[in-house]
C-alpha positions as CSV (number, residue, x, y, z in Angstrom):
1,X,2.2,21.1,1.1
2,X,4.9,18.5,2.4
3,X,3.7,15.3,3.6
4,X,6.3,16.1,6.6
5,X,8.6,19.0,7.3
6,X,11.3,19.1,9.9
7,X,12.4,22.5,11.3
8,X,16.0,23.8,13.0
9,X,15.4,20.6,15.1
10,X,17.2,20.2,18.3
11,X,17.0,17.6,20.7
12,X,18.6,17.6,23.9
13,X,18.6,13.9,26.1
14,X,20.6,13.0,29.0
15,X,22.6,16.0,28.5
16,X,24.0,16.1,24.9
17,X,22.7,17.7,21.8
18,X,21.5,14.3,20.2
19,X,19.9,16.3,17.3
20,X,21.5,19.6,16.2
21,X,18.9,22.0,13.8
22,X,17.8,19.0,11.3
23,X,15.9,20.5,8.8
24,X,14.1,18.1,6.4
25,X,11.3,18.4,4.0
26,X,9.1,14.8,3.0
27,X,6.9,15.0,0.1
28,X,4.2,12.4,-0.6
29,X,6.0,10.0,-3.0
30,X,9.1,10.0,-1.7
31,X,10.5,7.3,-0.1
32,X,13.2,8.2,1.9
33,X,16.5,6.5,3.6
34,X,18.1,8.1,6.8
35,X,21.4,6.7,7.1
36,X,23.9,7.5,9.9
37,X,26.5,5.6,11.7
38,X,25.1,4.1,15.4
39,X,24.1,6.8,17.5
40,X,23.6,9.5,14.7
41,X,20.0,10.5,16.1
42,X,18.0,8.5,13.5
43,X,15.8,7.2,15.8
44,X,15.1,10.0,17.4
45,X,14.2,12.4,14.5
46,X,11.4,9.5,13.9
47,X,10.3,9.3,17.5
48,X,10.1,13.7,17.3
49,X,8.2,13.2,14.4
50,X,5.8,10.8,16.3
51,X,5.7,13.6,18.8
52,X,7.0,11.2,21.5
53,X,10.8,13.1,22.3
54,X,10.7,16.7,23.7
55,X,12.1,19.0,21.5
56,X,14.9,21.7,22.7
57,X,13.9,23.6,19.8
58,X,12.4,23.7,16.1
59,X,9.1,22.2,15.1
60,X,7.6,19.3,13.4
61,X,4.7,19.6,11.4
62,X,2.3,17.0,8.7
63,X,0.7,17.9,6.6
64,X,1.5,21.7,7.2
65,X,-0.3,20.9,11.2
66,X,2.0,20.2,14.2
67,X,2.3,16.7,15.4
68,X,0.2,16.5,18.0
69,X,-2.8,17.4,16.4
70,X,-1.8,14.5,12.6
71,X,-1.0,12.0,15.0
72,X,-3.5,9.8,13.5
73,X,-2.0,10.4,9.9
74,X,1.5,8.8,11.1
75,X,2.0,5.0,11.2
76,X,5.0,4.2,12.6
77,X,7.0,0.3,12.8
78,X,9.1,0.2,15.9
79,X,12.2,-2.0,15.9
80,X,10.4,-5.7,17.1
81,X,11.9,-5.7,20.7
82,X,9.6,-2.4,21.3
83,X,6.5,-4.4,20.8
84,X,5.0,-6.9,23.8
85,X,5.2,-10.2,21.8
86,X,4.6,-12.1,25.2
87,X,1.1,-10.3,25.4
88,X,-2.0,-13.0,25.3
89,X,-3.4,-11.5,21.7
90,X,-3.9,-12.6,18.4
91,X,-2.3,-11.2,14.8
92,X,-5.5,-9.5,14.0
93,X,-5.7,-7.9,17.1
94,X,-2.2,-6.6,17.5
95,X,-3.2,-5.1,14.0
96,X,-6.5,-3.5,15.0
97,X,-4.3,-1.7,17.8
98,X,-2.8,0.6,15.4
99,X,-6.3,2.2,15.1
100,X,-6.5,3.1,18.6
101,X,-5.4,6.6,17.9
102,X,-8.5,7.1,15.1
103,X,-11.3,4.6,17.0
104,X,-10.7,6.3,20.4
105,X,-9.8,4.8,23.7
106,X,-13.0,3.8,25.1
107,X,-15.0,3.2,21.5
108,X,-15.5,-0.1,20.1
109,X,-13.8,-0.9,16.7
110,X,-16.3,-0.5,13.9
111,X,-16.8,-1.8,10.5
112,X,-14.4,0.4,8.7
113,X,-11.9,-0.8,11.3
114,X,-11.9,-4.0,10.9
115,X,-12.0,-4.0,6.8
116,X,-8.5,-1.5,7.5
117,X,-7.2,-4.6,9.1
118,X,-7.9,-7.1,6.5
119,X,-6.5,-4.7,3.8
120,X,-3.6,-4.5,6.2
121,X,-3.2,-7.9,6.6
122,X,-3.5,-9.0,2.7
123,X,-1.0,-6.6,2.2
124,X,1.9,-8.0,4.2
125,X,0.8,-12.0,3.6
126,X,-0.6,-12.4,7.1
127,X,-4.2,-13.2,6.2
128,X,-3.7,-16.7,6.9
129,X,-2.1,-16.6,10.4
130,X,-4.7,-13.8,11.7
131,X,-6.2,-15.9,15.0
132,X,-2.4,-17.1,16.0
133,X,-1.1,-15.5,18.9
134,X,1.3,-13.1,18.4
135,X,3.9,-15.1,20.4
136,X,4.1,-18.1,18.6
137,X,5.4,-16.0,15.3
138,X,8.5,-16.0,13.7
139,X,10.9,-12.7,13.8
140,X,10.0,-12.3,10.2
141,X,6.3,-12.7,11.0
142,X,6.1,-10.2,13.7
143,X,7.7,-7.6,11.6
144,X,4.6,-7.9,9.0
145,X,2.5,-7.5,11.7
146,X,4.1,-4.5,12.9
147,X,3.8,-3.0,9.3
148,X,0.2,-4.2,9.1
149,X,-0.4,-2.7,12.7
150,X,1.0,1.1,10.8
151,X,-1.0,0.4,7.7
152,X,-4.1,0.1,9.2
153,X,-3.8,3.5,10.5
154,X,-3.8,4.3,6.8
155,X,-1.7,7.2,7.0
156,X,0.2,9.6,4.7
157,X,3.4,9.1,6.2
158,X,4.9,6.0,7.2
159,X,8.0,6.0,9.7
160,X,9.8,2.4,9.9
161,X,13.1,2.2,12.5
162,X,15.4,-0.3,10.4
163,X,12.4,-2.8,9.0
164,X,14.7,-5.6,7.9
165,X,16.8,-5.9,10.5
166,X,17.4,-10.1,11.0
167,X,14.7,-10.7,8.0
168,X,15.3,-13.7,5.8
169,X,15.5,-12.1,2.3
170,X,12.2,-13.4,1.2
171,X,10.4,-10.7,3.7
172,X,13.0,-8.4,2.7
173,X,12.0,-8.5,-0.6
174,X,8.5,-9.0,0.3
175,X,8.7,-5.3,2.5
176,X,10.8,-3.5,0.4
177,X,8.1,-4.0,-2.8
178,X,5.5,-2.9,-0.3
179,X,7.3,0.2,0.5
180,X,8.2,0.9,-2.7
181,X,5.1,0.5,-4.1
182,X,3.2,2.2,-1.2
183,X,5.2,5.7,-2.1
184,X,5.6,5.7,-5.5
185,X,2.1,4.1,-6.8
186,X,-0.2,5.0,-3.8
187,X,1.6,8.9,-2.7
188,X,2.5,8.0,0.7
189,X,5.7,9.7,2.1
190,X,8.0,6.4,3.4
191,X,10.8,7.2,6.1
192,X,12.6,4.4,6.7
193,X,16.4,4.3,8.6
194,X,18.4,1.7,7.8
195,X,21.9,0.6,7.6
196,X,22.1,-1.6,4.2
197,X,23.4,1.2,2.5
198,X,23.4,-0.9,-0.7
199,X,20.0,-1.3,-0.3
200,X,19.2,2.2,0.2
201,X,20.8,3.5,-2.9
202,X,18.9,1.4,-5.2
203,X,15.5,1.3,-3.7
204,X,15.0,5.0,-2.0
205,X,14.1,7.8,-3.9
206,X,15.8,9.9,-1.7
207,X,18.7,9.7,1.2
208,X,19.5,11.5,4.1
209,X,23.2,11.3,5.4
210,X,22.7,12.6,9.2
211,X,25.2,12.3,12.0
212,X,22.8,14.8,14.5
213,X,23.0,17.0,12.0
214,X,22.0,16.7,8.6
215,X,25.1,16.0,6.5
216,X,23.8,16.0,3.1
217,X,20.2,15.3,1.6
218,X,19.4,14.1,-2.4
219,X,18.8,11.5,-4.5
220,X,21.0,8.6,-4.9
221,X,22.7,9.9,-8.1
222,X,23.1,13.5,-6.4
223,X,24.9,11.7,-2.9
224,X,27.9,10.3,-5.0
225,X,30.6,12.6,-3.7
226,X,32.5,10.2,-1.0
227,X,33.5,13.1,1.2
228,X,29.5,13.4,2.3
229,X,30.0,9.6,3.3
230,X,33.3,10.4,4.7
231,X,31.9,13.5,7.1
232,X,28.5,12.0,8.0
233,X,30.1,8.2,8.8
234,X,33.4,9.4,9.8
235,X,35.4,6.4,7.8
236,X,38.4,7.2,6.0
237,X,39.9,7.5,2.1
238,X,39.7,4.1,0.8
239,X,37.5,2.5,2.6
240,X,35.7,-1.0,1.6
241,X,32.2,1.2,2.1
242,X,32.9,3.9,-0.5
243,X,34.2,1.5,-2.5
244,X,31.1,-0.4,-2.1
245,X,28.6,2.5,-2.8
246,X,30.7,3.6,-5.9
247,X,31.4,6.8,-4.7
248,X,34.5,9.3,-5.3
Protein backbone atom coordinates (compact mmCIF):
# COMPACT_ATOMS: atom_id res chain seq x y z
CA UNK A 1 0.00 0.00 0.00
CA UNK A 2 1.60 3.52 -0.72
CA UNK A 3 2.10 5.74 2.12
CA UNK A 4 0.58 8.41 -0.49
CA UNK A 5 -0.59 8.18 -4.16
CA UNK A 6 -1.40 11.07 -6.38
CA UNK A 7 -3.75 10.47 -9.32
CA UNK A 8 -4.27 12.30 -13.01
CA UNK A 9 -4.23 15.44 -10.70
CA UNK A 10 -5.54 18.67 -11.99
CA UNK A 11 -5.86 21.78 -10.34
CA UNK A 12 -7.45 24.65 -11.68
CA UNK A 13 -6.99 28.38 -9.55
CA UNK A 14 -7.73 31.73 -10.77
CA UNK A 15 -8.24 30.46 -14.15
CA UNK A 16 -5.12 28.50 -15.22
CA UNK A 17 -4.32 24.82 -15.05
CA UNK A 18 -1.75 25.23 -12.03
CA UNK A 19 -1.50 21.32 -11.88
CA UNK A 20 -1.87 19.31 -15.08
CA UNK A 21 -2.58 15.16 -14.39
CA UNK A 22 0.41 14.71 -11.69
CA UNK A 23 0.61 11.36 -10.96
CA UNK A 24 2.88 10.40 -8.05
CA UNK A 25 3.28 7.32 -5.83
CA UNK A 26 5.00 7.85 -1.98
CA UNK A 27 6.15 4.80 -0.25
CA UNK A 28 6.91 4.72 3.51
CA UNK A 29 10.69 5.23 3.46
CA UNK A 30 11.12 7.42 0.90
CA UNK A 31 12.04 10.71 1.33
CA UNK A 32 11.27 12.63 -1.36
CA UNK A 33 12.39 16.20 -3.13
CA UNK A 34 9.82 18.17 -5.38
CA UNK A 35 11.75 20.51 -7.30
CA UNK A 36 10.38 23.03 -9.77
CA UNK A 37 11.19 26.49 -10.84
CA UNK A 38 8.84 29.33 -8.84
CA UNK A 39 5.42 28.86 -9.72
CA UNK A 40 5.66 25.02 -10.82
CA UNK A 41 2.66 23.97 -8.46
CA UNK A 42 4.77 22.54 -5.62
CA UNK A 43 2.93 24.01 -3.15
CA UNK A 44 -0.15 23.16 -4.28
CA UNK A 45 0.30 19.42 -4.90
CA UNK A 46 1.17 19.54 -0.92
CA UNK A 47 -1.77 21.66 -0.04
CA UNK A 48 -4.20 18.86 -2.38
CA UNK A 49 -2.60 16.40 -0.49
CA UNK A 50 -3.59 18.12 2.77
CA UNK A 51 -7.00 18.17 1.22
CA UNK A 52 -7.07 22.02 1.54
CA UNK A 53 -7.13 23.01 -2.74
CA UNK A 54 -10.13 21.86 -4.78
CA UNK A 55 -9.35 19.49 -7.23
CA UNK A 56 -10.47 19.88 -11.11
CA UNK A 57 -9.85 16.31 -11.31
CA UNK A 58 -7.94 13.10 -10.07
CA UNK A 59 -7.70 11.94 -6.53
CA UNK A 60 -5.51 11.82 -3.54
CA UNK A 61 -5.49 9.06 -1.37
CA UNK A 62 -3.14 7.77 2.15
CA UNK A 63 -2.77 5.09 2.89
CA UNK A 64 -5.00 3.64 0.05
CA UNK A 65 -8.17 6.18 1.94
CA UNK A 66 -8.97 9.60 0.45
CA UNK A 67 -7.76 12.53 2.21
CA UNK A 68 -10.40 13.68 3.91
CA UNK A 69 -11.05 10.80 5.92
CA UNK A 70 -6.26 10.31 6.83
CA UNK A 71 -6.21 13.75 7.58
CA UNK A 72 -4.95 12.93 10.97
CA UNK A 73 -2.11 10.75 9.51
CA UNK A 74 -0.60 13.87 7.53
CA UNK A 75 1.61 16.42 9.35
CA UNK A 76 2.34 19.12 7.34
CA UNK A 77 5.16 22.36 8.04
CA UNK A 78 3.92 25.47 6.29
CA UNK A 79 6.48 27.97 5.13
CA UNK A 80 6.90 30.34 8.71
CA UNK A 81 4.92 33.42 7.44
CA UNK A 82 1.72 30.97 7.36
CA UNK A 83 1.92 30.47 11.01
CA UNK A 84 0.51 33.43 13.71
CA UNK A 85 3.87 34.07 15.54
CA UNK A 86 2.24 37.28 17.06
CA UNK A 87 -0.40 34.91 18.83
CA UNK A 88 -0.09 35.19 22.85
CA UNK A 89 1.01 31.29 23.24
CA UNK A 90 3.76 29.36 24.33
CA UNK A 91 6.26 26.72 22.24
CA UNK A 92 4.55 23.89 23.92
CA UNK A 93 1.32 25.00 23.06
CA UNK A 94 1.85 25.97 19.44
CA UNK A 95 3.07 22.17 19.48
CA UNK A 96 0.06 20.58 21.17
CA UNK A 97 -1.98 22.38 18.33
CA UNK A 98 -0.89 19.97 15.75
CA UNK A 99 -3.11 17.42 17.71
CA UNK A 100 -6.19 19.24 17.28
CA UNK A 101 -7.13 17.10 14.29
CA UNK A 102 -6.70 13.60 16.61
CA UNK A 103 -7.84 15.27 20.24
CA UNK A 104 -10.97 16.84 18.74
CA UNK A 105 -12.13 20.38 18.82
CA UNK A 106 -13.97 20.62 21.96
CA UNK A 107 -11.85 17.70 23.96
CA UNK A 108 -9.25 18.44 26.39
CA UNK A 109 -5.66 17.22 25.51
CA UNK A 110 -4.90 14.01 27.35
CA UNK A 111 -1.94 12.22 28.65
CA UNK A 112 -0.88 10.68 25.43
CA UNK A 113 -1.07 14.20 23.98
CA UNK A 114 1.03 15.76 25.91
CA UNK A 115 3.97 12.90 26.08
CA UNK A 116 3.50 13.36 21.75
CA UNK A 117 4.65 16.91 22.48
CA UNK A 118 7.60 16.23 24.60
CA UNK A 119 8.77 13.50 22.12
CA UNK A 120 8.13 16.20 19.56
CA UNK A 121 9.92 18.72 21.26
CA UNK A 122 13.19 16.50 22.22
CA UNK A 123 13.33 15.74 18.79
CA UNK A 124 13.85 19.09 17.22
CA UNK A 125 16.03 20.68 20.42
CA UNK A 126 13.20 22.71 21.72
CA UNK A 127 12.72 21.07 25.16
CA UNK A 128 14.41 23.86 26.81
CA UNK A 129 12.52 26.85 25.36
CA UNK A 130 8.92 25.05 25.81
CA UNK A 131 7.12 28.01 28.25
CA UNK A 132 8.66 30.92 25.83
CA UNK A 133 6.23 32.63 23.73
CA UNK A 134 6.29 31.85 20.40
CA UNK A 135 6.98 35.47 19.47
CA UNK A 136 10.07 35.99 21.07
CA UNK A 137 11.80 32.99 18.85
CA UNK A 138 14.27 33.20 16.33
CA UNK A 139 13.41 32.35 12.49
CA UNK A 140 15.35 29.19 13.05
CA UNK A 141 13.48 28.46 16.23
CA UNK A 142 10.02 28.74 14.92
CA UNK A 143 10.77 26.45 12.10
CA UNK A 144 11.45 23.57 14.85
CA UNK A 145 8.45 24.33 16.33
CA UNK A 146 6.62 24.06 13.23
CA UNK A 147 8.23 20.51 12.61
CA UNK A 148 7.51 19.64 16.23
CA UNK A 149 3.83 21.00 15.77
CA UNK A 150 3.74 18.07 12.47
CA UNK A 151 5.41 15.49 14.59
CA UNK A 152 3.25 15.39 17.27
CA UNK A 153 0.58 14.50 14.95
CA UNK A 154 2.74 11.35 14.54
CA UNK A 155 1.86 10.70 11.14
CA UNK A 156 2.94 8.47 8.28
CA UNK A 157 3.56 11.07 5.88
CA UNK A 158 5.13 14.22 6.49
CA UNK A 159 4.67 17.21 3.98
CA UNK A 160 7.33 20.26 4.58
CA UNK A 161 6.98 23.52 2.02
CA UNK A 162 10.78 24.54 1.64
CA UNK A 163 11.92 23.76 5.54
CA UNK A 164 15.22 25.61 5.37
CA UNK A 165 14.42 28.38 3.80
CA UNK A 166 16.61 31.51 5.75
CA UNK A 167 17.96 28.64 8.37
CA UNK A 168 21.54 29.11 9.63
CA UNK A 169 23.20 25.88 8.64
CA UNK A 170 23.37 24.47 12.13
CA UNK A 171 19.28 23.81 11.92
CA UNK A 172 19.87 22.93 8.48
CA UNK A 173 21.79 20.27 9.37
CA UNK A 174 19.91 19.73 12.53
CA UNK A 175 16.45 19.18 10.15
CA UNK A 176 17.77 17.49 7.43
CA UNK A 177 19.27 14.49 9.98
CA UNK A 178 15.79 14.48 11.45
CA UNK A 179 14.21 13.94 8.08
CA UNK A 180 16.51 11.69 7.00
CA UNK A 181 16.44 9.73 9.79
CA UNK A 182 12.65 9.92 10.30
CA UNK A 183 12.14 8.06 6.59
CA UNK A 184 14.77 5.82 6.31
CA UNK A 185 15.17 4.47 10.15
CA UNK A 186 11.48 5.06 11.39
CA UNK A 187 9.33 4.27 7.66
CA UNK A 188 7.65 7.54 7.40
CA UNK A 189 7.14 8.80 3.75
CA UNK A 190 8.95 12.61 3.84
CA UNK A 191 7.72 15.21 1.04
CA UNK A 192 9.67 17.98 1.21
CA UNK A 193 9.90 20.92 -1.85
CA UNK A 194 12.79 22.75 -1.85
CA UNK A 195 15.04 24.63 -4.11
CA UNK A 196 18.78 23.65 -2.93
CA UNK A 197 18.97 21.38 -5.53
CA UNK A 198 22.44 20.38 -4.28
CA UNK A 199 20.97 19.52 -1.28
CA UNK A 200 18.36 17.45 -2.67
CA UNK A 201 20.49 15.16 -4.73
CA UNK A 202 22.51 14.07 -1.91
CA UNK A 203 20.06 13.76 0.94
CA UNK A 204 16.56 12.54 -0.88
CA UNK A 205 16.00 9.18 -1.76
CA UNK A 206 13.94 10.22 -4.40
CA UNK A 207 13.21 13.56 -6.74
CA UNK A 208 10.47 14.81 -8.55
CA UNK A 209 11.25 17.36 -11.39
CA UNK A 210 7.54 19.04 -11.76
CA UNK A 211 6.69 22.18 -13.71
CA UNK A 212 2.58 21.50 -13.29
CA UNK A 213 3.23 18.53 -14.68
CA UNK A 214 5.38 15.91 -13.63
CA UNK A 215 8.59 16.17 -15.74
CA UNK A 216 10.50 13.21 -14.59
CA UNK A 217 10.42 11.12 -11.20
CA UNK A 218 13.66 8.72 -9.84
CA UNK A 219 16.29 8.55 -7.77
CA UNK A 220 19.17 10.95 -7.82
CA UNK A 221 21.45 8.55 -9.87
CA UNK A 222 18.39 7.79 -12.35
CA UNK A 223 17.66 12.05 -12.80
CA UNK A 224 21.17 12.62 -14.45
CA UNK A 225 20.11 13.31 -17.98
CA UNK A 226 20.29 17.32 -18.16
CA UNK A 227 17.54 17.56 -20.74
CA UNK A 228 14.89 16.51 -17.66
CA UNK A 229 16.48 19.72 -15.83
CA UNK A 230 16.41 21.55 -19.06
CA UNK A 231 12.39 20.78 -19.73
CA UNK A 232 11.16 21.01 -16.13
CA UNK A 233 13.34 24.36 -15.23
CA UNK A 234 13.35 25.78 -18.66
CA UNK A 235 17.31 26.94 -18.45
CA UNK A 236 19.44 26.49 -21.31
CA UNK A 237 22.67 24.13 -22.59
CA UNK A 238 25.44 25.11 -20.44
CA UNK A 239 24.08 26.48 -17.72
CA UNK A 240 26.02 27.09 -14.24
CA UNK A 241 23.00 24.73 -12.68
CA UNK A 242 23.59 21.61 -14.78
CA UNK A 243 27.00 22.18 -14.41
CA UNK A 244 26.42 22.28 -10.83
CA UNK A 245 24.22 19.08 -10.49
CA UNK A 246 26.72 17.13 -12.70
CA UNK A 247 24.38 16.30 -15.21
CA UNK A 248 24.72 15.76 -19.15
Amino acid sequence: MKALSVEELTVELGGRDVLQRVSLDVEAKDFLGLVGPNGAGKTTLLRSALGLVRVSSGRVTVEGRPVRLARDRVGYVPQRHEFAWDFPISVADAVLSGRTRRVGWLRRPGVADHRAVNEALERVAMSGLRDRPVGQLSGGQRQRVLVARALALRPSVLLLDEPFTGLDVPTQELLTDLFVRLSREEGQAVVMTTHDLLAAMHTCTRLCLINRTVVAAGTPGELRDAALWQRAFGIRDGSPLLRALEVD
